[in-house]
VOGU-3710 file (C-alpha; in Angstrom, 3 decimals, decimal comma):
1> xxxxxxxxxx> -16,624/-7,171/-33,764  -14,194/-7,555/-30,972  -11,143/-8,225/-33,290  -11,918/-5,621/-36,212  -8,774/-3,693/-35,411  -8,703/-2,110/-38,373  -11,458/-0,040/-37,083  -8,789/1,412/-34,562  -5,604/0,805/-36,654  -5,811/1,037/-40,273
11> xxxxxxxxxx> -3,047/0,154/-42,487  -0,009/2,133/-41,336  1,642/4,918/-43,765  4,886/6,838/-43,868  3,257/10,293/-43,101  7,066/10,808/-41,738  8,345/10,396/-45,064  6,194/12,367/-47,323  6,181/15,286/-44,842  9,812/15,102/-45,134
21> xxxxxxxxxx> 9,310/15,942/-49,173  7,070/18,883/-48,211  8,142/22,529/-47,410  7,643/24,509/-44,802  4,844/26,149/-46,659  3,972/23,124/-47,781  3,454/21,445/-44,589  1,453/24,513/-43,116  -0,632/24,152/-46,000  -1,589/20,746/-45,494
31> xxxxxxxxxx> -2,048/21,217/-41,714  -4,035/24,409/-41,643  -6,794/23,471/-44,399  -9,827/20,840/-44,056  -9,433/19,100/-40,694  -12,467/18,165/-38,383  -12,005/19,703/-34,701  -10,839/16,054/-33,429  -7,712/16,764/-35,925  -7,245/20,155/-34,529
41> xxxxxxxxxx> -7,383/19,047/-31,261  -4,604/16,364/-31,839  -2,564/18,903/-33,545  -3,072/21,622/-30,858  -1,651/18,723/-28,189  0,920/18,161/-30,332  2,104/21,239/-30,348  1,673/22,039/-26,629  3,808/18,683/-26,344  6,730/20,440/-27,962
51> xxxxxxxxxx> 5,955/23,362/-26,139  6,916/21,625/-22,834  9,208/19,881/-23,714  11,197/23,114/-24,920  10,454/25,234/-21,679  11,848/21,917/-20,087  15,181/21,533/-21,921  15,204/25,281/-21,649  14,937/25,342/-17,504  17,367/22,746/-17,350
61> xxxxxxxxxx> 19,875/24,469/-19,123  19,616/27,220/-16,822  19,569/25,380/-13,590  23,140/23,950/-14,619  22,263/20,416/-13,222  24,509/17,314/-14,241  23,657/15,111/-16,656  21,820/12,246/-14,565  19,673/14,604/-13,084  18,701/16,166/-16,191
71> xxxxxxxxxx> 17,294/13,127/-17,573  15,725/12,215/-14,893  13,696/15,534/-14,668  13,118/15,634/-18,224  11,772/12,319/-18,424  9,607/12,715/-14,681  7,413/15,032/-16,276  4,130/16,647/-13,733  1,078/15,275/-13,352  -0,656/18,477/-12,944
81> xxxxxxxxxx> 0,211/19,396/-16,224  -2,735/20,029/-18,874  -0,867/18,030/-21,355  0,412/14,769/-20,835  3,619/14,470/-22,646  4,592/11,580/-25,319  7,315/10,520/-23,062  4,716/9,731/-20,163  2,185/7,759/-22,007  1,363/4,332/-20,925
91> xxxxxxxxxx> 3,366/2,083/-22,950  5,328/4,993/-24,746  2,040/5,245/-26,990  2,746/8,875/-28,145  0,063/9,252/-31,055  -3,419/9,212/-31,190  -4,540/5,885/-31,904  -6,143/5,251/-28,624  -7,827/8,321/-29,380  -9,654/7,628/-32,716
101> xxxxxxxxxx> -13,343/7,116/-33,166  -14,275/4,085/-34,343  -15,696/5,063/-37,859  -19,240/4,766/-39,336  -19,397/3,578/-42,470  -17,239/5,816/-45,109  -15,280/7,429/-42,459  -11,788/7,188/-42,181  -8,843/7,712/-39,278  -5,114/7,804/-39,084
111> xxxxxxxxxx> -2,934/6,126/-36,968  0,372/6,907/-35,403  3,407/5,327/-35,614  3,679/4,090/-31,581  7,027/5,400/-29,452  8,841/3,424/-26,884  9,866/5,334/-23,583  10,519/4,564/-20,074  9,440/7,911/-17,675  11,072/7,951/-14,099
121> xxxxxxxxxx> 9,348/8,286/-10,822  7,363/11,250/-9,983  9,298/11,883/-6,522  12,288/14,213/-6,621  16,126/13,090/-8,043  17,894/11,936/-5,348  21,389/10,462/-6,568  21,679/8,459/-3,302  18,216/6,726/-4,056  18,933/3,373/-5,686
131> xxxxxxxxxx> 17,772/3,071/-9,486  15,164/0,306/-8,575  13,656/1,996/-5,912  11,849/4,203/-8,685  8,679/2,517/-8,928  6,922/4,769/-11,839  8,967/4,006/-14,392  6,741/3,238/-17,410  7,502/0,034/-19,126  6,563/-1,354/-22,628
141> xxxxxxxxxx> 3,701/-3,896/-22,294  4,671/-6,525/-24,326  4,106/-10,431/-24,945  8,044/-11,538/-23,918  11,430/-9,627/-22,857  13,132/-6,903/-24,439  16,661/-6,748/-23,397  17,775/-3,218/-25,055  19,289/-0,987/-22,911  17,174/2,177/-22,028
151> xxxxxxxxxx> 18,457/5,479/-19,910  19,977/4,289/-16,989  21,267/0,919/-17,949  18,420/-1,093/-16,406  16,748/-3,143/-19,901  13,089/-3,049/-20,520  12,177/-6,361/-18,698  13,784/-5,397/-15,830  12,195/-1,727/-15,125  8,742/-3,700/-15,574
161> xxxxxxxxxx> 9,775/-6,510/-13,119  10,895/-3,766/-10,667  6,790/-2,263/-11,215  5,528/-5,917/-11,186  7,164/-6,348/-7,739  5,820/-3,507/-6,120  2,167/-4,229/-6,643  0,073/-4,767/-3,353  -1,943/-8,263/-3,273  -4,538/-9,276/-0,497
171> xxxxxxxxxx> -6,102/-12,415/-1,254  -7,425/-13,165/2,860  -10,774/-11,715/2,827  -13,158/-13,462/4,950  -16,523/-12,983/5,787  -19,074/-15,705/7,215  -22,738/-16,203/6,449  -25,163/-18,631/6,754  -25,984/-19,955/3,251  -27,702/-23,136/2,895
181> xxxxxxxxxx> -27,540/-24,116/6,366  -23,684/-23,985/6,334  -21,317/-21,371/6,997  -19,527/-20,229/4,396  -16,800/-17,949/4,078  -18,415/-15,381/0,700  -15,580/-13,021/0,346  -13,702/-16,246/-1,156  -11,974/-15,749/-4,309  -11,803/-12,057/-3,675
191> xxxxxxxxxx> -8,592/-10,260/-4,282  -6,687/-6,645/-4,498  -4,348/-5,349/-6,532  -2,986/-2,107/-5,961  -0,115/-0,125/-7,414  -1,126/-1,942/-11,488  -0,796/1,560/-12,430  0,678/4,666/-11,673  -1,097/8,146/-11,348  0,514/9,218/-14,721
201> xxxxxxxxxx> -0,888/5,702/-16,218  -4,221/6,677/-14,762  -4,730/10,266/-16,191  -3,902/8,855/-19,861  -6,530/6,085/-19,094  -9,031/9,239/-17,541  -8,749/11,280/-20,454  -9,277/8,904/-22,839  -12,358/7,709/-21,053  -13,699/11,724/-21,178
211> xxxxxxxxxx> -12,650/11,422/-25,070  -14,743/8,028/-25,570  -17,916/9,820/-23,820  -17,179/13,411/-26,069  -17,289/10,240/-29,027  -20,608/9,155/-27,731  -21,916/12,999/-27,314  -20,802/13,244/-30,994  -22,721/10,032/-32,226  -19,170/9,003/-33,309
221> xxxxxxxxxx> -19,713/5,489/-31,691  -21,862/2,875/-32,215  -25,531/3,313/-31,313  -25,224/0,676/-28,448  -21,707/1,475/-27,374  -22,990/4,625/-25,558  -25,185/5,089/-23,320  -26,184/7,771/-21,097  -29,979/8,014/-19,876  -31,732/10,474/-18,254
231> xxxxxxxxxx> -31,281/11,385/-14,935  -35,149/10,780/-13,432  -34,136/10,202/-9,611  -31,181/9,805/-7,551  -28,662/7,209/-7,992  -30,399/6,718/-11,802  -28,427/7,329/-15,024  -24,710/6,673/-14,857  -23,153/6,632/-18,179  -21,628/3,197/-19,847
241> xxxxxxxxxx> -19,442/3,077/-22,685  -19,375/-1,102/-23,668  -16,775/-2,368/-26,200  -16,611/-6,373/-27,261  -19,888/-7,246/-27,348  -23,404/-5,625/-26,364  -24,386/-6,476/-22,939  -28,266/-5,826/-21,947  -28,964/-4,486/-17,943  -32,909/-5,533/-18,515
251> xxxxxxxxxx> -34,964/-6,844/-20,985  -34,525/-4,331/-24,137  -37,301/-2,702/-26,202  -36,830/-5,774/-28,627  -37,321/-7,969/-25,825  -33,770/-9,183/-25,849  -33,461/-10,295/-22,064  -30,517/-8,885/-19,837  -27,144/-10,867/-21,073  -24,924/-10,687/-24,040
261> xxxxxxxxxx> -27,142/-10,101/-27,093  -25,338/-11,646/-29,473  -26,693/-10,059/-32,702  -25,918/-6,300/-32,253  -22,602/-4,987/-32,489  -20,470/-2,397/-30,590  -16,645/-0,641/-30,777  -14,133/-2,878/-30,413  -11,990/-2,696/-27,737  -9,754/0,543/-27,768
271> xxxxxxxxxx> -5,935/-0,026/-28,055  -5,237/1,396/-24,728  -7,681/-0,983/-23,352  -5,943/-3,709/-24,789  -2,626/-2,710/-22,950  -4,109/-2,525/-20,245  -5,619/-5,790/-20,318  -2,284/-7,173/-21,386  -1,015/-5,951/-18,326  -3,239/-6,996/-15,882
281> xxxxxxxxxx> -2,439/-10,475/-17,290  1,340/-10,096/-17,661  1,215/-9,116/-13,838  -0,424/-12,259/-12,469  -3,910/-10,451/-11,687  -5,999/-12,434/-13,813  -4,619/-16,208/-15,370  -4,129/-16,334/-19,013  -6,508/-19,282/-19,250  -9,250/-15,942/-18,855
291> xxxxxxxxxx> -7,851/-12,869/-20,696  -10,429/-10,447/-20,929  -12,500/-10,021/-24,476  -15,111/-7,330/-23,233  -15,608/-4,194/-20,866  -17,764/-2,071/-19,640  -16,379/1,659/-18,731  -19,002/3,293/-15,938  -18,775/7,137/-15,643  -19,848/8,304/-12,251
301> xxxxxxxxxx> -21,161/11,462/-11,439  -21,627/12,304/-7,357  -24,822/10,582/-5,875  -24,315/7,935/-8,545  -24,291/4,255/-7,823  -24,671/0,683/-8,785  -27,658/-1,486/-7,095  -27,195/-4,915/-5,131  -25,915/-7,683/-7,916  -24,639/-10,640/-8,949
311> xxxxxxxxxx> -22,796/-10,594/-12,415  -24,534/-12,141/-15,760  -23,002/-15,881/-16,240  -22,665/-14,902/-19,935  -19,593/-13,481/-18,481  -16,883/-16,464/-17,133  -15,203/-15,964/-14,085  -12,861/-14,519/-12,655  -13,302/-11,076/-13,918  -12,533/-7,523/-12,696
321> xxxxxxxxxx> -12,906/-4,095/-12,279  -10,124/-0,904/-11,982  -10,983/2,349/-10,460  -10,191/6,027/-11,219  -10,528/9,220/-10,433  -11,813/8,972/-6,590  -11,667/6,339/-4,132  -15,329/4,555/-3,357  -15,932/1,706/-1,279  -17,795/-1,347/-2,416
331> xxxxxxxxxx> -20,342/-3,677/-0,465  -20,284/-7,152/-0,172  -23,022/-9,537/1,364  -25,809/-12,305/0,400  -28,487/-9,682/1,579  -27,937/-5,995/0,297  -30,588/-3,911/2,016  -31,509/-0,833/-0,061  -32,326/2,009/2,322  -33,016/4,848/-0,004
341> xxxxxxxxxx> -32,138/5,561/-3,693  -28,608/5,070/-3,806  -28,268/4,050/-0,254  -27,171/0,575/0,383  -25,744/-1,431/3,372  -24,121/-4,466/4,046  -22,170/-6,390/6,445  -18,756/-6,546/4,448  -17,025/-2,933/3,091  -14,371/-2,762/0,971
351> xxxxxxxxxx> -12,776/0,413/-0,161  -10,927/0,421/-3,859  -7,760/2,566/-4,041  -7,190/4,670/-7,418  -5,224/2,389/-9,837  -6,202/-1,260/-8,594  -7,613/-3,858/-9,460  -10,534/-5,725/-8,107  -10,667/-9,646/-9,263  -14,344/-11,216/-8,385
361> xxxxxxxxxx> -14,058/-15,101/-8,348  -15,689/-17,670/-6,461  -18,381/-16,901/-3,495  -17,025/-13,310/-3,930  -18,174/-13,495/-7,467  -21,285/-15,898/-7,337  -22,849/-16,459/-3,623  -22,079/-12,589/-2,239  -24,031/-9,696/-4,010  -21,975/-6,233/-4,415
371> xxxxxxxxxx> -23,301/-2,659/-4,926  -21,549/0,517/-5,055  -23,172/2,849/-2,748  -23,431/6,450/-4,131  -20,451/7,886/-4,975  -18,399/11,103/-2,964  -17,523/12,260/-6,739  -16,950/11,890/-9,859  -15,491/8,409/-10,584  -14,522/6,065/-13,619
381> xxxxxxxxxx> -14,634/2,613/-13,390  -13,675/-0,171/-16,205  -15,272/-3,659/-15,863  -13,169/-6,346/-17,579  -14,843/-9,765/-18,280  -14,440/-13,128/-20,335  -17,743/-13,749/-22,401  -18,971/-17,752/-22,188  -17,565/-19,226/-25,632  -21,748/-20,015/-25,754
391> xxxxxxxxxx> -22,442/-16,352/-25,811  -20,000/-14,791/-28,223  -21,765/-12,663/-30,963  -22,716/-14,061/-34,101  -19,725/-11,701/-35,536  -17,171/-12,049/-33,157  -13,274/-13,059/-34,242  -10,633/-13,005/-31,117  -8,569/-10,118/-31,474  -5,245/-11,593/-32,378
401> xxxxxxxxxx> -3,296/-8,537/-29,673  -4,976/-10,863/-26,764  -4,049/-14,238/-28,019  -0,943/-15,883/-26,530  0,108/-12,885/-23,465  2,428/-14,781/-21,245  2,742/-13,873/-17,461  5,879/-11,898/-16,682  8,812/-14,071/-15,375  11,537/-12,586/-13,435
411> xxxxxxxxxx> 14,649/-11,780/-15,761  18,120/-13,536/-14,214  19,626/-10,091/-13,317  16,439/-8,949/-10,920  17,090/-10,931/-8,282  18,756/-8,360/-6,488  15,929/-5,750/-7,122  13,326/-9,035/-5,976  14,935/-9,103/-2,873  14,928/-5,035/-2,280
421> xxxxxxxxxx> 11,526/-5,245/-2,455  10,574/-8,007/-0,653  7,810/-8,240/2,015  6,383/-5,090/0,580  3,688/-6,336/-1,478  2,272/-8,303/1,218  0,724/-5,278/2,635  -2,419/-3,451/1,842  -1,225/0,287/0,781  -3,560/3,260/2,176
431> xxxxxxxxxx> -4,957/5,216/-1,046  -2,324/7,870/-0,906  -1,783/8,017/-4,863  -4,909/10,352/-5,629  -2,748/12,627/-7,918  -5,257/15,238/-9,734  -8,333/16,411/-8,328  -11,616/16,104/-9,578  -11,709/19,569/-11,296  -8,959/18,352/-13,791
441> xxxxxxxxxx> -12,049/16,517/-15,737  -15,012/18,559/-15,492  -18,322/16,790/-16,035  -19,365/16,729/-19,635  -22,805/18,082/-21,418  -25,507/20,985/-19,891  -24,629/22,285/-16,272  -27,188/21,044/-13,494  -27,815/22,591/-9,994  -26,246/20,875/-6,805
451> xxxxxx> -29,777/19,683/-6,083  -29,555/17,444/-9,765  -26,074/16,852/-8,939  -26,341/15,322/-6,100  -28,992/13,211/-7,647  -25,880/11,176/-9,359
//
């Protein structure tokens, strides 16, 4: 069901406190005897975590820098890094809990307790550079204002106005056709967000994706959750991962027709998912009257695509999709002409930098088809939608973490920082922020030859 949190989050314990009771034998004991692979893995991270963060104090101290500086390196972190550390995490979400399977029946998970921290930007210290000119601080994603104090005196709400401000919207996008005997402009409703998150935001968001399809691999998720067919021909079996309700592409082998079938049930929605989502809403991308309940995560391999479309109506509009990993453009037009498998073209093309956010209303949503030609490589894309209140499934209860997010509102001390940064959101950025390459997130299951690879 798309609320069941406890699925994700069970009942929270003091593990803090009873380790605290426990030896150092003791502790070893408990952690070196019994665990699955997924709880060696977490503890191996863990680990490598306070690894880096040593060697980091540790080169620090022997660089001599000043105090400021320090901080600021510590808390910068690298993106090339094989482990992303706690203080980097989207939201300050440190443990695991965006990381756990949702259990079959009788299994169980553990949840971590959740850390607040604010990272600085990834570009180097310069103590002339004004405070609010670092735009990847990470903020905590919440439902109102915080006003404690964090690092360098700038307070919670202010860091994420000073993020909010620096995202790119383009809302003109025009494109006539003839439809009906009029002309009509079918690019309208279309919009662009770029910047909603950073490149340390979107390797989190990566790896977890690569964790959900290991999940899927694993059977660890439900049957109709995952879903990766065969690849028969070019262009033909991307991998989908669905949480918040079970969406059908064609007419199933039950004879369920394509739509929301609203008597099978998938995962819920991840927690990370639902930060993300609280974002996107917080940051005036979509309105609150339409805060996502549903998405659909689509794993790209190269050669893969998505045919010529027009999104189910089980889904409300506006909805929208964010994009990962490598740049891809996407066509617009009432007639999509398919030249070969996987080969598409169109009058209107529309390339989608890594990190935005692509809102379909409108024409753009329901007179102009879209496709996604065959990709250049591997790419990760996660469709957020509304389902009609008509459509819900039979077992669905709102998830109370999506009920009630209010859109940011400039705190009384930003004005300054507003007017440092205005006139450049107005602009369209060039997809510069492509921070890891595609090797960092090798494709998953049996090897295939370049001639099956470029197949996807």
């Amino acid at each position: 069901m798309a609320g069941d949190n406890s699925r994700w989050s069970p009942e929270p314990r003091d593990f803090k406190a009873m380790l605290k009771k426990l030896s150092h034998e003791q502790i070893l004991q408990v952690l070196s005897e019994g665990l699955c692979s997924y709880c060696e893995e977490v503890i191996e991270s863990r680990v490598n975590n306070l690894n880096l963060i040593q060697r980091r104090v540790d080169e620090m101290a022997l660089s001599n820098v000043n105090v400021a500086e320090s901080s600021a390196v510590f808390l910068r972190g690298n993106s090339s890094d094989d482990v992303i550390s706690p203080k980097r995490k989207l939201n300050g979400e440190a443990d695991s809990d965006a990381y756990t399977p949702s259990p079959r029946a009788g299994d169980s998970t553990n949840s971590g307790r959740s850390k607040q921290c604010a990272s600085a930007s990834s570009t180097p210290v310069n103590n002339k550079q004004p405070v609010s000119d670092l735009s990847n601080f990470e903020i905590k994603l919440n439902d109102g204002h915080s006003r404690s104090v964090v690092g360098d005196d700038l307070v919670e709400d202010q860091k994420e106005f000073i993020r909010f401000s620096q995202v790119g919207r383009r809302k003109d996008f025009v494109h006539y056709e003839n439809v009906n005997e009029k002309q009509i402009n079918v690019l309208k409703g279309l919009e662009l967000h770029t910047n909603v998150f950073n490149p340390d935001e979107q390797k989190e968001i990566v790896e977890l994706v690569y964790s959900l399809q290991r999940m899927g691999q694993k059977r660890r998720l439900r049957a109709r959750t995952y879903s990766e067919p065969r690849k028969w021909m070019r262009g033909k079996g991307r991998v989908t991962i669905q949480f918040g309700c079970c969406y059908n592409y064609a007419v199933d082998k039950n004879g369920n027709p394509p739509g929301i079938v609203r008597d099978e049930e998938v995962d819920p929605l991840p927690p990370l998912f639902k930060k993300m989502i609280k974002r996107i809403v917080r940051w005036h991308v979509l309105p609150t009257s339409c805060v996502p309940d549903s998405c659909i995560v689509n794993i790209y391999d190269e050669g893969d695509c998505i045919p010529p479309h027009i999104d189910h109506h089980d889904f409300v509009r506006p909805f929208c999709t964010v994009s990962f990993l490598a740049e891809c453009k996407i066509l617009f037009g009432t007639t999509l002409k398919i030249i070969n498998p996987g080969e598409f073209s169109g009058p209107f093309s529309l390339p989608l930098p890594l990190g935005s956010v692509l809102i379909f209303n409108g024409n753009g949503a329901d007179v102009a088809k879209h496709c996604v030609p065959s990709v250049p490589a591997k790419r990760i894309s996660i469709t957020f939608r509304t389902m009609d209140v008509s459509k819900l499934p039979y077992r669905y209860t709102p998830d109370p973490e999506l009920v009630g997010i209010e859109r940011l509102v400039p705190p009384p001390s930003s004005d300054s920082s507003r007017n440092r940064h205005h006139g450049k959101n107005d602009k369209l950025p060039k997809s510069e922020n492509k921070v890891f390459s595609n090797d960092d997130f090798p494709p998953l299951g049996k090897s295939t030859s370049s001639s099956h690879r470029s197949r996807r």
